[in-house]
C-alpha positions in Angstrom: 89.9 138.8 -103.4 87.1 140.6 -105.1 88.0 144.1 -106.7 85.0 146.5 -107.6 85.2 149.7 -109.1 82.3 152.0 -107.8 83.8 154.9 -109.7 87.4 156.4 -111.1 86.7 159.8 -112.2 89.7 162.1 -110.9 89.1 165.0 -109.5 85.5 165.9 -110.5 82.5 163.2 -111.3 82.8 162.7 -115.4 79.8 162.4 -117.5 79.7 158.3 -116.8 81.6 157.6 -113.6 81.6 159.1 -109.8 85.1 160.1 -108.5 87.2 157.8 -106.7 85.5 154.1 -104.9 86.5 150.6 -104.8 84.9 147.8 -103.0 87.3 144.7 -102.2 85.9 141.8 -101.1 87.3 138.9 -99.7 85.2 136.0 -97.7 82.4 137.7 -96.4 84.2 140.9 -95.6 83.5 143.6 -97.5 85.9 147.1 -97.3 85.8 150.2 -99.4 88.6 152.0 -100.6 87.6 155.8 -100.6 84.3 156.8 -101.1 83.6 160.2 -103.4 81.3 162.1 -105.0 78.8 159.8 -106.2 80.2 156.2 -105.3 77.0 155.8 -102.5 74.9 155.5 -105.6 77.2 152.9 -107.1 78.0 151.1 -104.4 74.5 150.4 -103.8 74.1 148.1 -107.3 76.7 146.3 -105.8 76.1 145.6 -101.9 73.7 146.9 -98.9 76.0 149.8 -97.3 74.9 148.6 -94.1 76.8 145.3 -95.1 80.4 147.2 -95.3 82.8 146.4 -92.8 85.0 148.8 -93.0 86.0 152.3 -95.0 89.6 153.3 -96.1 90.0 156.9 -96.5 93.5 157.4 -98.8 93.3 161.6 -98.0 90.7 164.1 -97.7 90.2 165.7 -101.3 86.3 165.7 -101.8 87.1 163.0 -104.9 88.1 160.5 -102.8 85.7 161.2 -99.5 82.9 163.3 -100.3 80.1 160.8 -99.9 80.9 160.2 -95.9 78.5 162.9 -95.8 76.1 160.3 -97.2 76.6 157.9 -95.7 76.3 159.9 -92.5 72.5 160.1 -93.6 71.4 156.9 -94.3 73.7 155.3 -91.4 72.0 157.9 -89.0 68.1 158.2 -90.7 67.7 155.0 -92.2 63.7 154.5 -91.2 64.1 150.7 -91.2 68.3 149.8 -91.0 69.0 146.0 -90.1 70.8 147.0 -87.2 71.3 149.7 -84.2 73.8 151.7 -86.4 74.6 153.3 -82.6 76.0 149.6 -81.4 77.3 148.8 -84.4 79.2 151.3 -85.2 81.1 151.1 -88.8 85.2 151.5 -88.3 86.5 154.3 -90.7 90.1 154.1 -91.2 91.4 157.7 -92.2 93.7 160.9 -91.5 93.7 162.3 -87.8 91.8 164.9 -88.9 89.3 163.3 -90.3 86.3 163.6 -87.7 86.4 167.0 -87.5 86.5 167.5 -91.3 84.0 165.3 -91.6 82.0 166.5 -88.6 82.0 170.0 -90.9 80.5 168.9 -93.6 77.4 167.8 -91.3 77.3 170.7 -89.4 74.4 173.4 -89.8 75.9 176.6 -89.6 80.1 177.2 -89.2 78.8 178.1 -85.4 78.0 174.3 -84.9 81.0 172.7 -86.4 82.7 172.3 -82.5 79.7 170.5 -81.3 79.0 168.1 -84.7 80.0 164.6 -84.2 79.8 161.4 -86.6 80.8 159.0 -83.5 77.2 157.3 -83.2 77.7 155.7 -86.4 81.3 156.0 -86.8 84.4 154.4 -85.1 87.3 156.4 -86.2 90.3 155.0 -86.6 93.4 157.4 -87.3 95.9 156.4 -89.6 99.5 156.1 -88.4 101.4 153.7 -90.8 101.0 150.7 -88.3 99.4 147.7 -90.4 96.1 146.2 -89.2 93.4 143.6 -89.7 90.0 143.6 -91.4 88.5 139.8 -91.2 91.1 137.9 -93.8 92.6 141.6 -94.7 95.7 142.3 -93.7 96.7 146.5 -94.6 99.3 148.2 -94.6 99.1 152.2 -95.1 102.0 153.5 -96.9 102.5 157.2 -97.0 102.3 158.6 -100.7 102.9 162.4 -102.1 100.2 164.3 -102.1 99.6 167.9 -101.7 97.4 166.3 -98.6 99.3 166.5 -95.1 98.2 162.9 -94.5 98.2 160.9 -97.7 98.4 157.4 -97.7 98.5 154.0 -100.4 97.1 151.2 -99.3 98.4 147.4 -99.2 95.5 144.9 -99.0 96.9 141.5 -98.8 93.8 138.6 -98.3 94.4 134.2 -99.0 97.8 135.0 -100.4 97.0 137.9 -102.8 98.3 141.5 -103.0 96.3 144.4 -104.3 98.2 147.7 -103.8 96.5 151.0 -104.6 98.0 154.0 -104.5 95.5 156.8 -103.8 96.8 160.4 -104.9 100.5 160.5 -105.0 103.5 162.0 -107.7 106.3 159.4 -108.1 107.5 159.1 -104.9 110.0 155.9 -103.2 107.5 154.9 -100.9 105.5 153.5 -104.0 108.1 150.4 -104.9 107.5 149.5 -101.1 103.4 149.7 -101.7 103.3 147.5 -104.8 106.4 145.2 -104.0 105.1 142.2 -106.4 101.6 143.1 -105.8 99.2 140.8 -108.1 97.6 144.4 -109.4 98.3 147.7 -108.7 95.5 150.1 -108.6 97.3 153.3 -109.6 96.2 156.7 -110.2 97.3 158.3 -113.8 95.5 161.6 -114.1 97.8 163.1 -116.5 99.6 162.3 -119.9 103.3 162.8 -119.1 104.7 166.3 -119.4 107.9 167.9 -118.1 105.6 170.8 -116.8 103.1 168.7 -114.4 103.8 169.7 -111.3 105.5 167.7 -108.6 104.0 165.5 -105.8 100.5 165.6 -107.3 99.9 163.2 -109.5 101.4 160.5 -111.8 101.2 160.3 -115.5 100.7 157.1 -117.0 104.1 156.9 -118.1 105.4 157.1 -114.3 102.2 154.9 -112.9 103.8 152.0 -115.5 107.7 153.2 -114.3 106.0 152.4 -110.5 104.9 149.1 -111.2 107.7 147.8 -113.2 110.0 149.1 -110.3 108.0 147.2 -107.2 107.4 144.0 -109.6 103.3 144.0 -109.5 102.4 141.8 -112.3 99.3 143.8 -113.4 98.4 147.2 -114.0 95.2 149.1 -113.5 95.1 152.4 -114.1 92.3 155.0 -112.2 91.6 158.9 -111.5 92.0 159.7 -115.0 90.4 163.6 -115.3 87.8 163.5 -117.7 89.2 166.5 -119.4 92.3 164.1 -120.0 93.7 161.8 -122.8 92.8 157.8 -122.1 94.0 156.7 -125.3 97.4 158.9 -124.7 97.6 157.9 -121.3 97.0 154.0 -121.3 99.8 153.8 -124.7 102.4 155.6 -122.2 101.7 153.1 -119.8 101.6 150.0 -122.4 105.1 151.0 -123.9 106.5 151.7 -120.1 105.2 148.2 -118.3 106.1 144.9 -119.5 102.7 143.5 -117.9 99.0 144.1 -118.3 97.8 147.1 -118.4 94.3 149.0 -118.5 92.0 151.5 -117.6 89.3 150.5 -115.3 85.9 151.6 -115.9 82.6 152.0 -113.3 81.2 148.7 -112.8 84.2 146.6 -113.7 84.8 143.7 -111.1 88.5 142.0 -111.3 89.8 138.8 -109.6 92.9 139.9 -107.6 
C-alpha cells in the first residue's frame, strides 16, 4: 500500500501545502482520502483524476472537501475525458448529507440549490459505519469527535497492511478501535497541548502520540497541523509521548504502508 500526501495544511491552505488529501494506492486501485482546498492541483502531479476509483470524505469542513467542487468541473466539462464520466460514474463515500451540501456549492443562485445535482458524475455512497470494499481495500469508517454531526476515521486495510487515519477528531475511545495495531496512523495534531483547547475538536500532538501508543500502531504520522501552529513543539510532544516513529508529513511525501 501506497500512501501519498497531496496536502496537510489544517484548517486553511498554508503558504506550501493545500489542506487536507491523501492518495492510497494499492494494485491498480487508486482511493483518496479527503480532498480540500487545493489538493486537485496536487493530486494531479501525482495521477490522472479520471484514474481515481474512489473518494473518502472524513466530514464536511471545507479543509477536508472543498475541491469536490472541482472536481465537479473537470468530471462534468472535461473537452476530451477518457471516458463517458455519465456511465462511469465515480463512487464518493461521505456523510448523508453530503449531495446536497455539495450540490450547494455548484448551484447558481441559493434559488437553484433544490434542483442542483452532482449524480451524473457522482455515485454517492452514505456513510453508516458498515465496512466495505474498494478493489484489494477493505474500510472500515469509525466514528470520531468532531464538532461535525457525521465525522468519521478511516481503516484501510489492503495485502495484510493497516493504515488508520483519523480525520478531525478530540481524543475520543473510538480512536484505539481505528488504529488497533495499524502499521501507521495518519493522525491529525493541529494543536500543541494545552489545558485550554477545547474539547472534541482536535488533538494535540501529545494526545495524537497517547492514541497511537493506546491502539498499538507501530508508526506515527502526524497531519492538519495549522500553519499558525508550532511543528517543532508539536512533533517533540509526540516524540516524548510514543515509543515508535514519529513525524510530520509534508506535501509530496509518499510512504510504504
Amino acid at each position: 500500500m501506497k500512501l501519498t500526501i497531496l496536502g496537510c495544511s489544517g484548517s486553511i491552505p498554508a503558504p506550501d501545502s493545500p489542506c487536507s488529501g491523501y492518495l492510497v494506492e494499492s494494485g491498480d486501485t487508486r482511493v483518496l482520502l479527503d480532498l480540500g482546498n487545493g489538493a486537485l492541483g496536487a493530486l494531479q502531479r501525482h495521477l490522472d483524476p479520471f484514474r481515481l476509483d474512489a473518494v473518502l470524505f472524513s466530514h464536511l469542513h471545507p479543509d477536508h472537501c472543498a475541491d469536490i467542487a472541482a472536481l465537479t468541473v473537470l468530471r462534468r466539462y472535461h473537452p476530451d475525458p477518457p471516458f463517458d464520466p455519465a456511465a462511469h460514474r465515480l463512487p464518493v463515500h461521505a456523510p448523508r448529507e453530503a449531495p446536497d451540501r455539495f450540490a450547494a456549492l455548484d448551484a447558481p443562485s441559493a434559488a437553484d440549490r433544490a434542483a442542483a445535482d452532482l449524480s451524473d458524475v457522482f455515485d454517492f455512497r452514505p456513510l453508516t459505519g458498515e465496512p466495505f470494499r474498494i478493489g484489494p481495500f477493505d474500510i472500515r469508517p469509525v466514528p470520531v469527535a468532531h464538532v461535525c454531526p457525521s465525522s468519521w476515521g478511516f481503516r484501510v486495510e489492503a495485502a495484510g497492511r493497516v493504515l488508520a487515519y483519523t480525520g478531525d477528531t478530540g481524543p475520543c475511545a473510538e480512536l484505539a478501535e481505528l488504529g488497533a495495531d495499524a502499521d501507521v496512523l495518519l493522525s491529525e495534531a493541529s494543536w500543541p497541548d494545552s489545558p485550554d483547547a477545547p474539547e472534541d475538536v482536535h488533538l494535540s500532538g501529545r494526545q495524537a502520540a497517547a492514541a497511537a501508543e493506546a491502539a498499538g500502531a507501530r508508526r506515527l504520522l502526524l497531519t492538519h497541523l495549522q500553519p499558525w501552529s508550532d511543528r517543532a513543539r508539536i512533533l517533540d510532544e509526540a516524540r516524548r509521548r510514543f515509543r515508535g516513529p514519529s513525524e510530520l508529513v509534508e506535501p509530496g511525501a509518499i510512504y510504504d504502508v
